[in-house]
N, C-alpha and C positions, 0 to 999 in steps of 0.2 A: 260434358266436362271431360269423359278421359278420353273420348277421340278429340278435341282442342289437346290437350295435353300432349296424345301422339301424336298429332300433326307440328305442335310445337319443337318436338321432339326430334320428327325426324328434319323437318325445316331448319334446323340447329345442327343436324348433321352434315344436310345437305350445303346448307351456308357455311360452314366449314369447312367440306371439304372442295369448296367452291374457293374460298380464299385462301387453302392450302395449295391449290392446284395451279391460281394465279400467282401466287409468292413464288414457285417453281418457274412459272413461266419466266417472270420475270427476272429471277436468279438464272437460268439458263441463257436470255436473250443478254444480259449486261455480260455475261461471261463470254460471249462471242463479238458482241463490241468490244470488251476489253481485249481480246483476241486480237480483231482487226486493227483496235485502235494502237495495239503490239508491232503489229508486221509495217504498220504504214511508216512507224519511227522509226523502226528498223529500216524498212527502204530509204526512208530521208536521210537518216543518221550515215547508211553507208555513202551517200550521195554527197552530203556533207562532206565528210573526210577527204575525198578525193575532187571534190568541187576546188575547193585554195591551189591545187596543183596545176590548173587550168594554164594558165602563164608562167609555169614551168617550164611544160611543154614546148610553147612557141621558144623559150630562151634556151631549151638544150638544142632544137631544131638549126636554131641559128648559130649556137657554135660547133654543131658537127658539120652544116655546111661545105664550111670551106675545107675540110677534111675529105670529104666524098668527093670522088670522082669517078671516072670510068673503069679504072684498074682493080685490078681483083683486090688490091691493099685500102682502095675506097668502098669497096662493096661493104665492109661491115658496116661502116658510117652511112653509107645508103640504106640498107636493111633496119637500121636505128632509126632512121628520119620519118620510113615510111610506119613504123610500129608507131613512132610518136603521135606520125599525121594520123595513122587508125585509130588510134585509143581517143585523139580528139573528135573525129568524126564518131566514133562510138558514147562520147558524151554527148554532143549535140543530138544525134540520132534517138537515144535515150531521152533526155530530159523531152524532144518532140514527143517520142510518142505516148511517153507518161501523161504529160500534158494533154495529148489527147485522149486518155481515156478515165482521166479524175480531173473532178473540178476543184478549184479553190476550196470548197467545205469541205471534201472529203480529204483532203492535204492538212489543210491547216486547222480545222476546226474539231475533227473525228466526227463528219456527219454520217452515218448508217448507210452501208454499201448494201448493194444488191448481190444478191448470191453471183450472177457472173461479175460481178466487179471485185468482187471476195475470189474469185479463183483468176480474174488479172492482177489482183495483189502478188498471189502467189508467184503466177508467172514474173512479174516485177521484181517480186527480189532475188531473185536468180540472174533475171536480167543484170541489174545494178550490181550485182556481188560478181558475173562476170566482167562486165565494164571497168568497176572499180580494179580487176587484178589485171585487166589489159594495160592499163593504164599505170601502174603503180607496176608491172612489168617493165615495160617501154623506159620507165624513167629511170628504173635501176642499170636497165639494159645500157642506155645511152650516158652517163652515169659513170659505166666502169669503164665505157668506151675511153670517154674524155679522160677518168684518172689515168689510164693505161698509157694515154697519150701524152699525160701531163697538159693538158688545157683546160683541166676544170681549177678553179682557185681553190 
């Protein structure tokens, strides 16, 4: 009877600190998906914001146009067009190569990244947060060009 009793005993320990040590686990792994699942709204979110700007671009492109020319008084307007053309190229380039390396559930659904996919996160939103201020650069740049000019409405 008292070795039942101790083996009850310490089985009750053990089984406890078995389901304490899982409650842990599990408390730690939701805190790093909730992590992940942090940063990936965060990349969207920034992506978002400067995604509506997209045909902006092409529309200031088009009215500093015909301002740019060969002369040194059209070079700003040249230097404007081509910031616009990079910042768009820097979106498409982005959203490519994003796409290539998250699928659908990992975007939209918060499916469970793999540790190197947890450090292209990282890389990501650096990326995106520089794209976003190339972009959101370019259009101010071009922007004050036209008010300067008086051609923007």
């Amino acid at each position: 009877m008292k070795i039942s009793f101790v083996y009850c005993s310490i089985a009750g320990k053990i089984g406890g600190g078995i389901v304490l040590l899982l409650c842990l686990l599990l408390t730690v792994s939701c805190a790093e998906k909730k992590e992940t699942d942090t940063r990936m709204l965060e990349v969207i979110a920034v992506h978002d914001s400067v995604m509506p700007k997209m045909g902006q671009l092409g529309q200031l492109i088009s009215q500093l146009k015909p301002l740019a020319d060969s002369t040194a008084s059209g070079q700003p307007y040249q230097d404007a067009i081509g910031n616009l053309e990079q910042a768009n190229k820097a979106m498409m380039d982005w959203m490519q190569g994003f796409g290539d390396r998250f699928d659908y559930a990992e975007i939209q659904e918060g499916k469970t990244l793999s540790a190197q996919k947890s450090e292209w996160l990282d890389e990501e939103l650096g990326k995106v947060r520089k794209m976003a201020k190339s972009m959101n650069e370019s259009i101010a740049q071009a922007e004050a060009l036209l008010k300067k000019n008086g051609s923007q409405e």
